[in-house]
C-alpha positions in Angstrom: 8.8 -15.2 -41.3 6.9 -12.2 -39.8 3.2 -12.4 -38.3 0.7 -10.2 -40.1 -2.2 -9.8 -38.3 -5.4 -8.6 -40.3 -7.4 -7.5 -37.5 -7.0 -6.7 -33.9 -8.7 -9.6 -31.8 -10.4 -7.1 -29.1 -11.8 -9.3 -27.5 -8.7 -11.5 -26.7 -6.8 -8.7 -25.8 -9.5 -8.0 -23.2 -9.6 -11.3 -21.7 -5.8 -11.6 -21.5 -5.8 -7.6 -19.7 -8.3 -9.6 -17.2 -6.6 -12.6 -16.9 -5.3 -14.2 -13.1 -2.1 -14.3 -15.0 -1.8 -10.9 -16.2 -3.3 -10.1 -12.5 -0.2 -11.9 -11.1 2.3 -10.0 -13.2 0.8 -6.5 -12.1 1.0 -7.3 -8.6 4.5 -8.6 -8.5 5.6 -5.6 -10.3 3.5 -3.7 -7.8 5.6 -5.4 -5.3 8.9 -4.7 -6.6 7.7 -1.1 -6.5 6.8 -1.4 -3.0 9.7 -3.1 -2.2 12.6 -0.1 -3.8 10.1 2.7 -1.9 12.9 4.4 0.9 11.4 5.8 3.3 11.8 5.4 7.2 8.7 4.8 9.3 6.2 4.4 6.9 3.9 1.3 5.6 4.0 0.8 2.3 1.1 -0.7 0.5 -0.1 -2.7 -2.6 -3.8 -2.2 -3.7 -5.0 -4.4 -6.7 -8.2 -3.8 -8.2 -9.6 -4.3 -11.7 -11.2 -1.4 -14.3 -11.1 -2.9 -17.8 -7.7 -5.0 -16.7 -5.8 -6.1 -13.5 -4.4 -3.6 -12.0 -2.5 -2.8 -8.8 -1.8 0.8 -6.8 1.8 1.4 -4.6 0.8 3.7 -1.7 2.6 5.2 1.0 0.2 5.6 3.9 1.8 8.5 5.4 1.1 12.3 5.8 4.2 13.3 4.3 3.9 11.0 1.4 3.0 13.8 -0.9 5.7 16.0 0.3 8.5 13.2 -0.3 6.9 12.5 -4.1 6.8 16.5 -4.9 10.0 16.6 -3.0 12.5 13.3 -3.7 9.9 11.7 -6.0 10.4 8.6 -3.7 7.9 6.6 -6.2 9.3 7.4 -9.3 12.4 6.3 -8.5 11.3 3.1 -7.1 9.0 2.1 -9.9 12.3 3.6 -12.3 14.3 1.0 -10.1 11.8 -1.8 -10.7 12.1 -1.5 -14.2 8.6 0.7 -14.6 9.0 3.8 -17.1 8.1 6.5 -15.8 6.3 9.5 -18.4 4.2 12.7 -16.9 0.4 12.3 -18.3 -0.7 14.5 -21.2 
């Protein structure tokens, strides 16, 4: 038996998209990032924050940083390592 859902519950989306739970599952992905990023010498951070959801931020804090994204794409490939997909914004 399929759900069928008359109406999108907004509102419950919303609070589940600001939820410590859903907070907890950005930042562990976040961290699995972090943790596939190869580069030597560098710190590697995890920001979280909140807009209209949780949401967390994988920076290399490094003046090359740029370079080894344009270049190797170092942060695609970890978050493509973590599981994360990847697409170029439109």
């Amino acid at each position: 038996m399929a759900l069928v859902f008359d109406k999108l519950d907004r509102a419950g989306v919303a609070e589940l998209l600001k939820s410590a739970e859903f907070a907890a599952a950005v930042h562990g992905i976040a961290e699995s990032i972090r943790g596939n990023v190869q580069v030597n010498d560098a710190e590697v951070v995890v920001d979280d924050y909140t807009t209209d959801r949780a949401a967390s931020s994988v920076t290399i804090k490094h003046p090359q940083a740029l370079a080894w994204q344009a270049r190797d794409g170092v942060l695609t490939r970890a978050a493509s390592g973590a599981g994360v997909e990847v697409t170029a914004q439109t």
